[in-house]
N, C-alpha and C positions, 0 to 999 in steps of 0.2 A: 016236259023238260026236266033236266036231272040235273039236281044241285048239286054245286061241286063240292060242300061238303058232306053230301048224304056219298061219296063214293069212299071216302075214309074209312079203316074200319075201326068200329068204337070198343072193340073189347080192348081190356087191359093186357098188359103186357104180360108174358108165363113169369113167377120169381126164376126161374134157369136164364130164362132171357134176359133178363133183366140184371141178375148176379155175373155171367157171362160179359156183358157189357161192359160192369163197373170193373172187372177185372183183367179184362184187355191189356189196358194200358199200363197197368202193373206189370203184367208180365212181360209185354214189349218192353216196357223201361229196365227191370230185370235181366235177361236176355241180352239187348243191343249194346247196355252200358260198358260189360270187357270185351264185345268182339269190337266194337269202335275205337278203343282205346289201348287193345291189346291185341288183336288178331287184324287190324288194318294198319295198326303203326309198324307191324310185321316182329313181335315180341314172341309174340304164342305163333308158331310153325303151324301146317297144315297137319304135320307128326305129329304135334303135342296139343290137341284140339280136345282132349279130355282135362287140361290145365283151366280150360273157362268157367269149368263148373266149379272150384273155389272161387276163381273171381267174380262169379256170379255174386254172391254172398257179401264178397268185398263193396263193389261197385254199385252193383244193384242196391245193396243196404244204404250207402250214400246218397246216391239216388231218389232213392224212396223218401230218406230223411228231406233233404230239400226240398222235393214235390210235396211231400207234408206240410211244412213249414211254408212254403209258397203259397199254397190255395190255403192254411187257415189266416194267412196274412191279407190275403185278397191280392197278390203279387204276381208278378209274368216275369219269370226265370231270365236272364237273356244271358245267351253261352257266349255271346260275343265279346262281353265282360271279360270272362274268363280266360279267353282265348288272347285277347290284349295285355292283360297281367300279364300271362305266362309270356309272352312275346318282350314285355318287355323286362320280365324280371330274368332269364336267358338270355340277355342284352340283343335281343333282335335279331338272333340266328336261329338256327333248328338242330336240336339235336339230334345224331344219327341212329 
């Protein structure tokens, strides 16, 4: 009979694989932060889709700070927070 932990495999992880990982979700967070808030609020045009690479820098650097600041606090981010301010400090309409 065959243990089901003898089917894992034991070697360790490659450092690529592993540095790859940890840097994922940086780069996604980098990346998605101006196209969600600039290329879907309809700001940056489908023309001017080379404007995201400064706001990369802008956004993404904010971003990054908070996700820092998050995980060395032991904290879970919540955007819903955010989204409520801004709702009601716009006094509860949307800007166009």
């Amino acid at each position: 009979m065959i243990d089901a932990d003898s089917q894992h495999s034991t070697s360790p992880a490659t450092p690529s694989t592993t540095s790859f990982w940890r840097a994922a979700p940086v780069a996604v967070l980098i990346f998605l932060s101006p196209v969600l808030t600039e290329l879907l609020a309809g700001i940056v045009t489908i023309s001017r889709l080379w404007l995201l690479i400064p706001e990369m820098a802008v956004y993404g650097g904010a971003a990054l700070m908070i996700r820092e600041v998050a995980r060395r606090q032991g904290r879970v981010v919540d955007g819903g927070r955010g989204i409520t301010e801004r709702k009601v400090a716009v006094g509860g309409r949307a800007s166009p």
